[in-house]
C-alpha positions as CSV (number, residue, x, y, z in Angstrom):
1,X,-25.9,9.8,23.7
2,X,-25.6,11.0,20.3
3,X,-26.2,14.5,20.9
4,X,-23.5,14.6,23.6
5,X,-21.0,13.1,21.1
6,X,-20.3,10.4,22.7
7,X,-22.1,7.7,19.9
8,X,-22.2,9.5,16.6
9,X,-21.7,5.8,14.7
10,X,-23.6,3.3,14.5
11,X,-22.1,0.9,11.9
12,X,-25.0,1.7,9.1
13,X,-26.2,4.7,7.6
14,X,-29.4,6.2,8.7
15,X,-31.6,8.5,6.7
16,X,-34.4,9.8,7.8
17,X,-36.8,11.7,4.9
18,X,-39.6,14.8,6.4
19,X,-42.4,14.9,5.8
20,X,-44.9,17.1,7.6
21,X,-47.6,14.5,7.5
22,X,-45.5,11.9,8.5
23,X,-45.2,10.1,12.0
24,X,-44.1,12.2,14.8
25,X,-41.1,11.1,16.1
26,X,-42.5,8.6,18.8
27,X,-44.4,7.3,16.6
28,X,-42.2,6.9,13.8
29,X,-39.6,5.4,16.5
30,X,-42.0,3.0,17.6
31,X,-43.0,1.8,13.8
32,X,-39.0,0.9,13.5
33,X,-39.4,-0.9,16.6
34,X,-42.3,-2.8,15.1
35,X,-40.1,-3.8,11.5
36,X,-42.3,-1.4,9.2
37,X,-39.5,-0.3,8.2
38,X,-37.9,-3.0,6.6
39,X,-37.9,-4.0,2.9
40,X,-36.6,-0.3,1.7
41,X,-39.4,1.0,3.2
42,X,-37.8,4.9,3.7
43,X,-38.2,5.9,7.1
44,X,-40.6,9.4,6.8
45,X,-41.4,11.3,10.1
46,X,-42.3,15.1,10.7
47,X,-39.2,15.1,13.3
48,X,-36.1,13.9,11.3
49,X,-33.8,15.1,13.2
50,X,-35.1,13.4,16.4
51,X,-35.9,10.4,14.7
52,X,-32.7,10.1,13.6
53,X,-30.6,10.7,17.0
54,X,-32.8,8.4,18.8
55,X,-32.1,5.5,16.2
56,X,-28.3,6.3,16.1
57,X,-27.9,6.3,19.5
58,X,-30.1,3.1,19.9
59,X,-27.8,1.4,17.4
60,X,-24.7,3.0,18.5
61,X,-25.3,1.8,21.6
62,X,-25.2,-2.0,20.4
63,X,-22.1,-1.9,18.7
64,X,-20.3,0.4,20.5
65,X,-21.0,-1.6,24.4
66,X,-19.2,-4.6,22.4
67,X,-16.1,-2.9,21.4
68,X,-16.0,-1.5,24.9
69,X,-16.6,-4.6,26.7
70,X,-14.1,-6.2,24.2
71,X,-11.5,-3.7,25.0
72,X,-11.7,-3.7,29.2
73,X,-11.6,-7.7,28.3
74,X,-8.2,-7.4,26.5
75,X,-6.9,-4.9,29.2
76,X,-7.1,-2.5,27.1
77,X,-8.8,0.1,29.6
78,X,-11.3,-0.3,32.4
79,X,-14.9,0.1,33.0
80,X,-14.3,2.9,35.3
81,X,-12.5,4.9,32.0
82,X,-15.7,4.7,29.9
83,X,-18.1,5.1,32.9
84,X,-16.3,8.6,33.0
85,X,-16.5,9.5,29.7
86,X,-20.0,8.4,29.8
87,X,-20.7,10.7,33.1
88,X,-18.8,13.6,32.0
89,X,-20.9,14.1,29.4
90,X,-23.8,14.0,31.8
91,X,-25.5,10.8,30.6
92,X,-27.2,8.7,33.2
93,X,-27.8,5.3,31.9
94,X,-30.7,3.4,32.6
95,X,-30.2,0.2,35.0
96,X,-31.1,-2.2,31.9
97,X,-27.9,-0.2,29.6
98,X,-25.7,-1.2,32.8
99,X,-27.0,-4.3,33.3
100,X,-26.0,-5.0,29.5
101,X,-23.0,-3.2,29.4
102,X,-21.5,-5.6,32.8
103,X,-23.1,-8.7,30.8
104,X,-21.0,-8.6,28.1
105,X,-18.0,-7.3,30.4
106,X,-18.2,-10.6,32.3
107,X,-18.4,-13.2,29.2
108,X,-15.5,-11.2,27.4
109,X,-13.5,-11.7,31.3
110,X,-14.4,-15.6,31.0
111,X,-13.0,-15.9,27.7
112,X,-16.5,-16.6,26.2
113,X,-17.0,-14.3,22.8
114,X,-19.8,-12.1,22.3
């Protein structure tokens, strides 16, 4: 998702240092998944650039699914509007990203916050 340009924020800032020793990206991603990185611990991989798309997106995703689902709550626009966007830009979202995505669609609907 971020290198189609559809999330290019993701609320925080995320650096991402090389080092040619480092982690490759995989693993680097899954030590973020694992909290190593917490504390100031500066995230070092030998595939920045990666590293840092794949944690944008990942976050991106989380913040920008509320807004959406927040927005075709209010009426602002419908799911079938962002689905488009989303497919035009040839991204195919995994069952688990929809499943979210109509979660949160449905509390916002009922009134419940999320």
């Amino acid at each position: 998702m971020n290198r189609s340009g559809l999330i290019t924020f993701c609320g925080v800032g995320i650096n991402v240092k090389f080092d040619v020793n480092g982690p490759s990206g995989r693993g680097c991603i899954d030590n973020y998944e694992n909290g190593f990185y917490r504390n100031g611990i500066p995230i070092v991989s030998r595939h920045p650039n990666i590293v840092k798309s794949v944690l944008v997106g990942k976050k991106g995703w989380g913040l920008w699914v509320k807004e959406w689902s927040d927005g075709i709550g209010d009426g602002l626009f419908t799911k079938e509007e962002i689905m488009h966007e989303i497919e035009s830009r040839g991204i195919e979202l995994p069952k688990s990203m929809m499943d979210d995505f109509d979660t949160l669609i449905e509390r916002r609907k009922c009134g419940g916050m999320v």
